[in-house]
C-alpha positions in Angstrom: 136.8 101.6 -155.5 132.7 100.2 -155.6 131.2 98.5 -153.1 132.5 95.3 -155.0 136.4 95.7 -155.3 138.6 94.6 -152.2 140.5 91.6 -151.5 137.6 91.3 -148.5 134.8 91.7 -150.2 132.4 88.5 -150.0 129.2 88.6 -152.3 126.3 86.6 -150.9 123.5 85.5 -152.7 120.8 83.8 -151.2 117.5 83.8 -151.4 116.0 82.9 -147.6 117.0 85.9 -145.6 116.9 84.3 -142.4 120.3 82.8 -143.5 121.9 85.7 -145.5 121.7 87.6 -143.0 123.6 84.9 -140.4 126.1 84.1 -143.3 127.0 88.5 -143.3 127.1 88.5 -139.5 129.0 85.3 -139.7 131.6 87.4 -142.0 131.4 90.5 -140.7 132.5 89.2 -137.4 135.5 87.6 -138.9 136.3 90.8 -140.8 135.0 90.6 -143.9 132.8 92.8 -146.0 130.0 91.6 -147.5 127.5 92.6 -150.2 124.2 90.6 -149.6 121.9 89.8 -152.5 118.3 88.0 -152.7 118.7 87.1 -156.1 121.0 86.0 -158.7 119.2 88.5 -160.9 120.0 91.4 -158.0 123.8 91.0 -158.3 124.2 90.6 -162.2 121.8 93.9 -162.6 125.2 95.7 -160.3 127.9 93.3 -161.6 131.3 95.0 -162.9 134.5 94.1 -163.5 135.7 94.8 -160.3 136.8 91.6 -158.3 135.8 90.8 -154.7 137.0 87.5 -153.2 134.3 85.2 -154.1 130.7 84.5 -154.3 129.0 82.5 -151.9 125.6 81.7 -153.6 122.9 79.7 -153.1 122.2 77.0 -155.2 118.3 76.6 -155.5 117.3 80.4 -156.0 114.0 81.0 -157.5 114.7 82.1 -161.0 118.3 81.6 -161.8 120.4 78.8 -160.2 123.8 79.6 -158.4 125.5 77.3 -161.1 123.2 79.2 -163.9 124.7 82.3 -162.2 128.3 81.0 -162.5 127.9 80.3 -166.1 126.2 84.4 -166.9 129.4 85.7 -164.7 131.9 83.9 -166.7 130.0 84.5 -169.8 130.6 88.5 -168.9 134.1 87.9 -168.1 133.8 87.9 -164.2 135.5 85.0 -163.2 135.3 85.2 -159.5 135.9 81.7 -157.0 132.5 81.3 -155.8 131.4 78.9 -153.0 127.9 77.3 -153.5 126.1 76.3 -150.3 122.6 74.0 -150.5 120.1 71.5 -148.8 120.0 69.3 -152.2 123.3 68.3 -153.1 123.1 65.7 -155.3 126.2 63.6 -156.7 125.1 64.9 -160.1 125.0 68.7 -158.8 128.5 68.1 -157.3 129.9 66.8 -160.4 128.5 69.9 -162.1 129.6 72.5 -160.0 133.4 70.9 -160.2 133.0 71.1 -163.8 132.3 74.5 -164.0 135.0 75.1 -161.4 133.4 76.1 -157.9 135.5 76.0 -155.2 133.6 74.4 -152.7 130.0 72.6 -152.4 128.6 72.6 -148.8 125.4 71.1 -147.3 123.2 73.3 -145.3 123.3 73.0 -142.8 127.1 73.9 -142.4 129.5 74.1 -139.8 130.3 77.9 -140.0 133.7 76.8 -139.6 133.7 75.1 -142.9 132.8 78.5 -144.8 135.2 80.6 -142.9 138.0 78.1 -143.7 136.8 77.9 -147.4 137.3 81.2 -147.7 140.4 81.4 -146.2 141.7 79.1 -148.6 140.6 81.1 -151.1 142.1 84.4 -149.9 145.2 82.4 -149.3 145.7 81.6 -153.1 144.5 84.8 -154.6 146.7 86.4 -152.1 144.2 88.9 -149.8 145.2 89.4 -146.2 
């Protein structure tokens, strides 16, 4: 088993650290594992074809953009449910992200509620405990 594999494994990418690491305490507390990344370029340099839950990823990071990251993981054959969270959600950007099939688009700030219950769902239909 990596560091990746487990149906309670949460990747987080995100650039501003102050709120990576709230988002892993946030899921740690509620018993998840998570496996915290700066960069979209950080998690595709260890990505494998093992499956966590999902991805929660930025979506303005300073290179690659969460939805750019979406596309290289399902380009390699990862097709993980991935959450993207952002101050500048456009309709547009919204439209895009449903189109490449994220699971959820939420504002920053967000109710930590809303992630927690996001990912819930998600667990819920992949069937992790």
């Amino acid at each position: 088993m990596t560091k990746w594999d487990g149906p309670k494994v949460v990747l987080v990418v995100e650039d501003d650290e102050g709120m990576r690491e709230a988002i892993d305490q946030l899921l740690s507390v509620a018993g998840f594992t998570t496996v915290l990344y700066g960069s979209a370029e950080a998690l595709l340099a260890e990505a494998t074809l093992e499956r966590p839950l999902c991805l929660v990823s930025d979506l303005n990071l300073p290179a690659m953009s969460g939805l750019d990251l979406l596309k290289e993981l399902s380009r390699r054959g990862l097709h993980i449910p991935v959450i993207i969270i952002t101050a500048y959600g456009s309709a547009a950007l919204r439209q895009e992200a449903a189109r490449l099939g994220v699971s959820a688009f939420l504002l920053k700030p967000f109710p930590s509620a809303a992630l927690l219950t996001t990912i819930h769902t998600i667990a819920a239909q992949h069937g992790a405990h």
